[in-house]
DRENDO-1510 file (C-alpha; in Angstrom, 1 decimal, always signed):
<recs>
REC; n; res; u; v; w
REC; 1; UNK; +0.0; +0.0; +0.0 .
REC; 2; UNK; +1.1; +3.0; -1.4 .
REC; 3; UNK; +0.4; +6.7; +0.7 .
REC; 4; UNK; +1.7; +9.9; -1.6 .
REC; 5; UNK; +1.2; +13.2; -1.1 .
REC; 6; UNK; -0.9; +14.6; -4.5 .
REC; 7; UNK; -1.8; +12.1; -6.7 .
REC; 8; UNK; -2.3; +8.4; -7.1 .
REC; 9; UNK; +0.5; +7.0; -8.5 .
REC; 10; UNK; +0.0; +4.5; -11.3 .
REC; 11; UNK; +1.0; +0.4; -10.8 .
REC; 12; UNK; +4.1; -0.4; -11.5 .
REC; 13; UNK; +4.2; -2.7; -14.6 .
REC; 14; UNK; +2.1; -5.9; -14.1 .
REC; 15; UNK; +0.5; -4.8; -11.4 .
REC; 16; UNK; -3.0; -3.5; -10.6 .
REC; 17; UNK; -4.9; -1.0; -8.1 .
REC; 18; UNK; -7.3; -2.6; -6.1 .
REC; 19; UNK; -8.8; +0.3; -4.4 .
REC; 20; UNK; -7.7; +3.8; -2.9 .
REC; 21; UNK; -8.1; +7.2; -1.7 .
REC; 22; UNK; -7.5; +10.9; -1.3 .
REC; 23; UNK; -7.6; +13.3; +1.4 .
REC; 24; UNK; -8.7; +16.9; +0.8 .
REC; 25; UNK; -6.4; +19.5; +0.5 .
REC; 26; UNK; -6.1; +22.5; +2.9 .
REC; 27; UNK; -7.0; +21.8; +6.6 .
REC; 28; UNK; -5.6; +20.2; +9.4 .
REC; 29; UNK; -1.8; +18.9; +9.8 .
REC; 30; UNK; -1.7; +18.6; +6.1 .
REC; 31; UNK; -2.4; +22.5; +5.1 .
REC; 32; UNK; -0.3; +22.8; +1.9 .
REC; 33; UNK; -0.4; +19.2; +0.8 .
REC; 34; UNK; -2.4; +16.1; +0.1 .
REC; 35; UNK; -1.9; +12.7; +0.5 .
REC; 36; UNK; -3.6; +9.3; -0.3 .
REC; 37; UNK; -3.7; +5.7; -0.4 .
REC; 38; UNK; -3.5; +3.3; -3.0 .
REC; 39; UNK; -3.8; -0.1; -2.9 .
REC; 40; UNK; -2.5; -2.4; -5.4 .
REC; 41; UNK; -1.7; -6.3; -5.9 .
REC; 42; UNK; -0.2; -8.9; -8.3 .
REC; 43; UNK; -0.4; -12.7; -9.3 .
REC; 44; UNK; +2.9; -13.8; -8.5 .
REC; 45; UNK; +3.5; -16.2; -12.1 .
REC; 46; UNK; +7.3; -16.3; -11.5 .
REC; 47; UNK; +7.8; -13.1; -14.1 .
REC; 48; UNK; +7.7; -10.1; -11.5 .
REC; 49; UNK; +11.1; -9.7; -10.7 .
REC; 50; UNK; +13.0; -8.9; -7.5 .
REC; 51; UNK; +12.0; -4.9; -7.4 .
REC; 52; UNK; +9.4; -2.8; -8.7 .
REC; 53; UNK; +9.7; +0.8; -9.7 .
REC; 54; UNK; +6.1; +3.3; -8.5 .
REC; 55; UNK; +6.7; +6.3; -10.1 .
REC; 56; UNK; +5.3; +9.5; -8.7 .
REC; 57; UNK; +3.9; +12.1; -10.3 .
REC; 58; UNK; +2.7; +15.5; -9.7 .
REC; 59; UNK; +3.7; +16.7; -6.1 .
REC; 60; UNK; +4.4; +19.4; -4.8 .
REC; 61; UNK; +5.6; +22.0; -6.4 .
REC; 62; UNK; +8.5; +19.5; -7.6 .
REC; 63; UNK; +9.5; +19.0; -3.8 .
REC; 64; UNK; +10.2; +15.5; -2.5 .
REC; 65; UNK; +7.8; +13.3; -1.4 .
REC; 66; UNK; +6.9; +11.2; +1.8 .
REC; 67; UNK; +6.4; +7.7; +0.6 .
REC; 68; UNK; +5.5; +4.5; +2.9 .
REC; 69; UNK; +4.9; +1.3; +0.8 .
REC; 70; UNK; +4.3; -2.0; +2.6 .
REC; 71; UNK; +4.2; -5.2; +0.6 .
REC; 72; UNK; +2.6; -8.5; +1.7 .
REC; 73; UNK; +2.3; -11.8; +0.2 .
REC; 74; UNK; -0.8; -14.0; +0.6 .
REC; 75; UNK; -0.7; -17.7; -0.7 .
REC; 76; UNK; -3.9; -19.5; -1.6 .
REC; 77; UNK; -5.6; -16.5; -2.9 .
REC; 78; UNK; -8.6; -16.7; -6.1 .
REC; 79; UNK; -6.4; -16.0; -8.7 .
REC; 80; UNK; -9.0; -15.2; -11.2 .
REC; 81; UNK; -10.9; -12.8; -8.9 .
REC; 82; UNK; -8.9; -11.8; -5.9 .
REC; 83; UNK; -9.9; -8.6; -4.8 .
REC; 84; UNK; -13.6; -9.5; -3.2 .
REC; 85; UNK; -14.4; -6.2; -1.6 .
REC; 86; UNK; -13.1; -2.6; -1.1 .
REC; 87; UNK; -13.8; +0.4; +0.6 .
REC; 88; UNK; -12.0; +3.3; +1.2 .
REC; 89; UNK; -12.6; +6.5; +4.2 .
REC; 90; UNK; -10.6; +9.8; +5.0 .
REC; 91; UNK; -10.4; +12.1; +8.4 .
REC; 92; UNK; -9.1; +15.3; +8.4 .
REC; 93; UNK; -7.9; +16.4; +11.7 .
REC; 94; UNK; -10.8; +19.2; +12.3 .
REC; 95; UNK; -12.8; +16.0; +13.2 .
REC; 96; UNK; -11.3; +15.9; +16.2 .
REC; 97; UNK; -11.0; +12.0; +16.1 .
REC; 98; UNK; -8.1; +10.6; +17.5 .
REC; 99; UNK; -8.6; +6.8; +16.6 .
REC; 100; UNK; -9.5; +6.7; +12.8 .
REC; 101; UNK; -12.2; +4.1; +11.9 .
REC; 102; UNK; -11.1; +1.4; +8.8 .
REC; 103; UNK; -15.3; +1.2; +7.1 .
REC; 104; UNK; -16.8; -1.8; +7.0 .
REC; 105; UNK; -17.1; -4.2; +3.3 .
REC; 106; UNK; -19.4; -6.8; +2.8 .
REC; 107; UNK; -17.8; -9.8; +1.2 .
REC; 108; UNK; -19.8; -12.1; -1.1 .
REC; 109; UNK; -17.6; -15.3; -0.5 .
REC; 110; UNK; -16.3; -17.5; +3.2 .
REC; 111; UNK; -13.3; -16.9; +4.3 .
REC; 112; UNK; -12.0; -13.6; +2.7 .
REC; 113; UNK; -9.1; -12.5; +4.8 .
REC; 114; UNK; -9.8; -8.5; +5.1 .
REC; 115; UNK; -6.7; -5.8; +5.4 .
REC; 116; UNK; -7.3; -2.6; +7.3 .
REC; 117; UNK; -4.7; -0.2; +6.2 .
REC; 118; UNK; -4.3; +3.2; +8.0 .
REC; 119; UNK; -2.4; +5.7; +6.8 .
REC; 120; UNK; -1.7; +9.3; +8.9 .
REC; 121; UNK; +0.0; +12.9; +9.1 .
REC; 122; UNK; +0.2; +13.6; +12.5 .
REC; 123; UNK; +3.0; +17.0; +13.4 .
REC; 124; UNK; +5.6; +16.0; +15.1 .
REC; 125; UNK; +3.9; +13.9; +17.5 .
REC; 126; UNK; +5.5; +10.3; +17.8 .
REC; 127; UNK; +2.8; +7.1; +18.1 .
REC; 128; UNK; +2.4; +3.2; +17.4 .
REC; 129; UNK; -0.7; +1.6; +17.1 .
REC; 130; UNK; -2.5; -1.2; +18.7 .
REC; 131; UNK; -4.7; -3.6; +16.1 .
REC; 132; UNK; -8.4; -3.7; +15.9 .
REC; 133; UNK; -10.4; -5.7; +18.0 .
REC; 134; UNK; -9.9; -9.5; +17.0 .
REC; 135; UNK; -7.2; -8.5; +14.2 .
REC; 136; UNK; -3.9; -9.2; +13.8 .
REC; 137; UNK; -1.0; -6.5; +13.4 .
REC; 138; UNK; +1.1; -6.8; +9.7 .
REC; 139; UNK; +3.0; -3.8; +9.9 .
REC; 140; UNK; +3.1; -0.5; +11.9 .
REC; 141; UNK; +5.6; +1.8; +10.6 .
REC; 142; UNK; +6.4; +5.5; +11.0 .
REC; 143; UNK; +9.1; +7.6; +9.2 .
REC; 144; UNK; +10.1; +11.2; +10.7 .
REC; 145; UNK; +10.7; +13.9; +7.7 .
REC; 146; UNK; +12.0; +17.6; +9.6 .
REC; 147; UNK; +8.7; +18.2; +11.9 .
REC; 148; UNK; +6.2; +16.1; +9.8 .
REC; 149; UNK; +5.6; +12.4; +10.8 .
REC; 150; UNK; +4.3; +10.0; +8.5 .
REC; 151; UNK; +2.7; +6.6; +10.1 .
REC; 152; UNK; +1.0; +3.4; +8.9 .
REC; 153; UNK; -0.9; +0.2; +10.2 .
REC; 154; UNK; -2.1; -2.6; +8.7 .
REC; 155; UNK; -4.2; -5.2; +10.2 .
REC; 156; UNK; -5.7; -8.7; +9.2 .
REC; 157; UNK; -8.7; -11.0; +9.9 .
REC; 158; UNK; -10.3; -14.3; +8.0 .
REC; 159; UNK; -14.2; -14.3; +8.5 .
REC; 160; UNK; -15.6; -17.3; +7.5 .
REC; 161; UNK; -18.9; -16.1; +6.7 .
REC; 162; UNK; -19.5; -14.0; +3.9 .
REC; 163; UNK; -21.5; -10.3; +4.8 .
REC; 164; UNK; -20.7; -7.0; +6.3 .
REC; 165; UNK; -17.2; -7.1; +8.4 .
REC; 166; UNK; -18.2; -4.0; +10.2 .
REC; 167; UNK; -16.1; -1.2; +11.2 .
REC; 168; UNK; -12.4; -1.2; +12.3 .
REC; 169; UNK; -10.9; +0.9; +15.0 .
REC; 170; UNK; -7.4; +1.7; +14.7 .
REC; 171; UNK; -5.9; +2.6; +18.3 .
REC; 172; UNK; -3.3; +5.4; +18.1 .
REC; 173; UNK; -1.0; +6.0; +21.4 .
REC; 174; UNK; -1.6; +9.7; +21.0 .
REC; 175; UNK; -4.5; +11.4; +22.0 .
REC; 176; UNK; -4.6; +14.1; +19.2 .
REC; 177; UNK; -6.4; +13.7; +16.2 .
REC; 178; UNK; -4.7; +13.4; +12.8 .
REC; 179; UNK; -5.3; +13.4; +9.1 .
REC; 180; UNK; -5.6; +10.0; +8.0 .
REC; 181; UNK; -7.0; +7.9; +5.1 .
REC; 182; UNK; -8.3; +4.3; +5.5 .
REC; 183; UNK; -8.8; +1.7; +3.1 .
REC; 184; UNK; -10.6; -2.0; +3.7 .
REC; 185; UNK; -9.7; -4.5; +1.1 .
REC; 186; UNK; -11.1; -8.5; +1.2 .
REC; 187; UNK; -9.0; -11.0; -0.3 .
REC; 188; UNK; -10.8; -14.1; -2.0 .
REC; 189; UNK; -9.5; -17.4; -1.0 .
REC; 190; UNK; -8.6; -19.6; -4.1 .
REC; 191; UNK; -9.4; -23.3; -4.2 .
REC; 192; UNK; -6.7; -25.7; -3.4 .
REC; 193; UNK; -6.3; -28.8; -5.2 .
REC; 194; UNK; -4.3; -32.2; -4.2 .
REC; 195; UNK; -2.8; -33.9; -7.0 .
</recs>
């Protein structure tokens, strides 16, 4: 998962977006800038290579760019229809929320394992997260540029029954609220066959 600060940055070659988001410009921590979220994924075939290569466009003003990517690899996945369900929120800090909320998706197949991804400005105020009720933490990452602090979460959980997931609550260790943007993606599971 991809955050940037003013545009969504296309896949990188062989790759595709499963879902993502925008914050609005002009209020809260994130006064001059933007940022988003973009989620993408690949069917590892044995032809992607050891890197890949996002290239970022726009920005601004030509000025260099926070970037956070976290990738993950999930075996037994449907390969011909992997992404089940999406859905994407932002906060802006004037909400005064200090624990952003992942939305809820409602999957159409069992067993979907569903990411909560968070992904926050927040000053210069240092903070780790704690997972969602009944989740398990992936990653929880946060990367310090002058006096602006860039932090990410992502969180899993299999439900074996298909319908709405409900909400996710991300727990931040400050008590300030931040700009963030939060994106819910369910994974199909793919059929595994004994030969």
């Amino acid at each position: 998962r991809v955050p940037h600060p003013s545009c969504f940055l296309p896949p990188p070659a062989g790759w595709c977006r499963a879902d993502g988001v925008p914050l609005p410009t002009g209020l809260g921590v994130c006064t001059a800038v933007s940022f988003g979220v973009a989620g993408m994924y690949r069917i590892a075939d044995g032809t992607e290579g050891g890197t890949f290569t996002c290239a970022v466009t726009g920005g601004s003003g030509g000025n260099a760019e926070h970037i956070a990517i976290e990738l993950h690899r999930i075996n037994g996945v449907n390969t011909a229809a992997p992404i089940n369900a999406t859905a994407t929120a932002s906060l802006l800090a004037t909400a005064l929320v200090p624990d952003p909320v992942s939305p809820s998706v409602t999957t159409t197949v069992t067993n979907c394992m569903v990411f909560s991804f968070l992904a926050h400005y927040h000053a210069a105020l240092s903070q780790s997260h704690t997972a969602p009720s009944g989740m398990i933490e992936r990653a929880d990452f946060e990367c310090a540029v002058t006096a602006t602090i860039l932090g990410s979460t992502s969180d899993t959980v299999v439900f074996a029954a298909a319908g709405a997931t409900g909400t996710a609550v991300h727990d931040c260790t400050e008590t300030v609220s931040t700009d963030a943007v939060m994106v819910r993606v369910a994974v199909a599971p793919g059929t595994q066959v004994l030969l």
